[in-house]
C-alpha positions as CSV (number, residue, x, y, z in Angstrom):
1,X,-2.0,-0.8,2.9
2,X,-1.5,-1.1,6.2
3,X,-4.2,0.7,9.1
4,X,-3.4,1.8,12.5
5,X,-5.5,-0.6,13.8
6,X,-4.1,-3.4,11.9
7,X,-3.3,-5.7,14.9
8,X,-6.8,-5.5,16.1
9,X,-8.3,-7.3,13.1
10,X,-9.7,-11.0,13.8
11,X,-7.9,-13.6,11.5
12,X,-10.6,-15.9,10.7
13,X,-14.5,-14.0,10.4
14,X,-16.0,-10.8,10.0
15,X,-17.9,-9.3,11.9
16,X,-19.8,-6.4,11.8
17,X,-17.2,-3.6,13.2
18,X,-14.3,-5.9,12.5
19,X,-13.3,-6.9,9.0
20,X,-10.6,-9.7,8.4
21,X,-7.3,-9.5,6.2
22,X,-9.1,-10.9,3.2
23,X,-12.1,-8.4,3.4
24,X,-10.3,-5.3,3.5
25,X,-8.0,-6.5,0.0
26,X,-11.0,-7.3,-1.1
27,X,-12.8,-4.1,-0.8
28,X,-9.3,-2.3,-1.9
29,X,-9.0,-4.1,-4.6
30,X,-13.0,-3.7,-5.2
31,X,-12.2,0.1,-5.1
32,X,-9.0,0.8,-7.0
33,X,-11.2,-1.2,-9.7
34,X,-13.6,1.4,-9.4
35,X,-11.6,4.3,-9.8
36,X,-13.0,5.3,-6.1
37,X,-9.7,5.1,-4.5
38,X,-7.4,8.1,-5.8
39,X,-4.0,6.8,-4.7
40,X,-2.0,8.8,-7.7
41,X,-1.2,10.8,-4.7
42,X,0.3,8.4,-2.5
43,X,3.5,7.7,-5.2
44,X,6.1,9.7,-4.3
45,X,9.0,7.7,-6.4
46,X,8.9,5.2,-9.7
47,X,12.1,3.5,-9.8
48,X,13.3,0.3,-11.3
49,X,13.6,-2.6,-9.6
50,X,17.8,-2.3,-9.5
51,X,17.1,0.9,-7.6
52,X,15.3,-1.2,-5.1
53,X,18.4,-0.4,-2.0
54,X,18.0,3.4,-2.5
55,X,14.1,3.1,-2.4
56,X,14.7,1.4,0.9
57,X,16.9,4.4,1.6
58,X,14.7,6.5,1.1
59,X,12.0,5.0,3.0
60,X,14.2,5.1,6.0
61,X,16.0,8.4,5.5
62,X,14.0,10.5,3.8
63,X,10.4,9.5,5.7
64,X,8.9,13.6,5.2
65,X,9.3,13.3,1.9
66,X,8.4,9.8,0.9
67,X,5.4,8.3,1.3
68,X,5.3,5.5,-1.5
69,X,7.7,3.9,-4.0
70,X,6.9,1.9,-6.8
71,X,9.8,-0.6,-7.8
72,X,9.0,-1.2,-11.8
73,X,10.0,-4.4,-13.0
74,X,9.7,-3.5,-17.0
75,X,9.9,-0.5,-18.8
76,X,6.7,0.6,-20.3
């Protein structure tokens, strides 16, 4: 996930107000764990990884209706 404040975030410590690139996986990761991050939402598309080009496609010409692909790399 990427913030609009991305290029603001220090690349070494933390500090109170500004957390590195480590500390914000971290609490992602912490989170989606959890089951406190609903991100169900977010998926717009599940396609396989060969469909990858027309993911991209979509990503660039289709933006206001795609907001997140996942490319699946086995079938389940």
């Amino acid at each position: 996930m990427i913030g609009a404040h991305d290029s603001v975030r220090p690349i070494y410590e933390s500090s109170r107000r500004f957390w590195t690139y480590k500390d914000e996986v971290k609490l992602i990761l912490n989170l989606l764990g959890r089951k406190l991050l609903k991100v169900q939402d977010l998926i717009t598309d599940r396609l396989r990884f060969e469909e990858a080009a027309e993911a991209y496609n979509k990503l660039i010409n289709a933006k206001e209706k795609t907001l997140g692909i996942i490319l699946k790399w086995k079938e389940n």
